[in-house]
Steps between C-alpha positions, in 0.01 A plus 500: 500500500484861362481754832517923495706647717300787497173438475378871689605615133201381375273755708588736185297357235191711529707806520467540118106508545524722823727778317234451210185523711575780730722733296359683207652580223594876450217655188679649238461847590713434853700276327664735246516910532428676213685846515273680262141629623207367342651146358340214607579150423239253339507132451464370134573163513481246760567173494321193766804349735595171382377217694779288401770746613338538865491091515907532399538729778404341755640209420863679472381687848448117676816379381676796639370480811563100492883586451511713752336222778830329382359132401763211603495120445547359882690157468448193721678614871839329491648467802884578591676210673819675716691379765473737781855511555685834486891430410764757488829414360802651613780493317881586551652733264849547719895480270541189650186385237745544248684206585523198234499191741180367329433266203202538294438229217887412548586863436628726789286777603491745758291445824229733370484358144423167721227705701353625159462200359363303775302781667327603154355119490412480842317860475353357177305193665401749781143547304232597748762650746545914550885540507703776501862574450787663757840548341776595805861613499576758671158610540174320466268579211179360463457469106205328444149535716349188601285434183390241290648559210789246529619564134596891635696382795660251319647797247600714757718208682631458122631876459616525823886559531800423779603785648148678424401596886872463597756249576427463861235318689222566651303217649357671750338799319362234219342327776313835627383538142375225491290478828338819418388376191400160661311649791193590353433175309315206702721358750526151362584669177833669555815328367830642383797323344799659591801433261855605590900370519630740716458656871345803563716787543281804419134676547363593780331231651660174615390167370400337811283828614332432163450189576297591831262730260474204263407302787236682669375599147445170452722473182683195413840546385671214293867591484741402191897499545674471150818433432727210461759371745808453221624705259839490288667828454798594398833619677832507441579136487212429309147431651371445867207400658314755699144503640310791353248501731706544809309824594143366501342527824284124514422556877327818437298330199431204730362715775292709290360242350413332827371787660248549254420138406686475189762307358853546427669342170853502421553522106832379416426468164215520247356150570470604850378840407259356310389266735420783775304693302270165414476404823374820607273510167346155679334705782142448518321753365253657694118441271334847446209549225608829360193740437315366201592675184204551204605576172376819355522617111377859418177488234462877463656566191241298304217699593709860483602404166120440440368829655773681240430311195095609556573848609730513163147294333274793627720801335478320193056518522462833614185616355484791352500782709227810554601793213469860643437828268485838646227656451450888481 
């Protein structure tokens, strides 16, 4: 239904009649100065205001004044469905990240091609959630506010880089990030996913004192280890098998994760990868009616576009106007 925004604009309509009723026009003789002594001015022709022209007027004056109350067409009030959940994603950006133990459609691909893959989808079927992005290396970076706008974090997790915030790791000082992000959010709200394949071995706060802060924040920290157990590489009498994740520190993802009532996966290889992130896409959402949204679609050009085409109208009828002669 139409609606004006500003409907105190329409308080100016009589101000047309009030400038007309109490402010006289200046007589000729004040109106013009005559340098010469003794010249007077006389009127020889004057012609009756047009009636049509006044009706014109005031109809390009209303519309005006209409445009400027700003009419809008309200819409039905839709209301937003959301989750409630606030999820921060952290994800590891160390050298090690750079390490091709990972198969991707049969192809080999590099831990975090695997993690941009399977992370885009899951942030993808996130609708309803706020998330927010942390990239770590040697320093934590929080890239992405908690928002709703899942298509932005998405790209940013795309352009990210290896090596971009170091080739250490952080755990801890993504952690703190994250809690201070986390804390003012509703308590039942606050989840992070923490992604890594290493141990932490920079920043200045440890993982497990992180962990405390998570915990009496109230955030819930599911942790990810990635990595596979066997790789072939080469050597000088051809290939061995090594296990590339030999640094990765499970215990300290296990008690993090317990601490704060997470979960710990271990994500030897896509599938599994995969299969963390649905499982923790299966967590029951919390049910929160969003504030109700109405529709609005601006109407004031219509009668602006109206008030100038009648003001333009009017020029065109001025009547003819009251001749002058001096007189001596």
């Amino acid at each position: 239904m139409p609606e004006f925004a500003w409907p105190w604009m329409f308080l100016l309509l009589p101000l047309p009649w009030i400038v007309r009723r109490f402010v006289s026009p200046a007589a000729p003789g004040q109106a013009l100065h005559l340098p010469h002594p003794g010249l007077q001015l006389a009127a020889v022709a004057e012609a009756a205001p047009s009636r049509m022209r006044s009706v014109v007027l005031v109809l390009a004056w209303c519309c005006l004044v209409g445009a400027a109350a700003r009419p809008q067409w309200i819409g039905p009030p839709q209301s937003q469905e959301r989750s409630g959940r606030a999820m921060m994603l952290a994800v590891d950006l160390s050298g090690s990240m750079r390490t091709s133990d990972m198969h991707l459609a049969g192809q080999p691909v590099t831990r975090f091609g695997a993690v941009e893959a399977i992370a885009g989808d899951f942030i993808s079927r996130r609708s309803g959630d706020e998330l927010g992005l942390i990239l770590f290396g040697s320093r934590a970076f929080l890239v992405t506010p908690l928002t709703y706008d899942l298509a932005a974090v998405k790209a940013q997790l795309a352009g990210a880089t290896v090596g971009l915030a170091g080739t250490e790791t952080a755990i801890g000082d993504a952690l703190g990030v994250a809690v201070k992000r986390l804390a003012a959010m509703p308590e039942q709200a606050r989840v992070l996913v923490l992604l890594t394949d290493g141990v932490n071995n920079a920043g200045n706060i440890t993982p497990l004192d992180a962990a405390h802060a998570a915990q009496s924040a109230g955030v819930r920290v599911y942790t990810i280890g990635i990595g596979a157990t066997e790789m072939q590489v080469p050597d000088f009498f051809g290939t061995r098998t090594v296990n590339p994740s030999a640094d990765l520190d499970e215990g300290m993802l296990r008690q993090i994760a317990s601490e704060t009532g997470g979960r710990y996966f271990r994500a030897t290889d896509t599938s599994e990868l995969a299969t963390a992130y649905r499982t923790i896409d299966a967590l029951e959402p919390m049910p929160q009616q969003g504030p109700p949204l109405r529709p609005r679609r601006e109407l004031f050009r219509w009668p602006l576009l109206a008030g100038i085409a009648l003001t333009l109208l009017s020029g065109l009828m001025l009547a003819p106007r009251r001749r002058l002669a001096v007189t001596t």
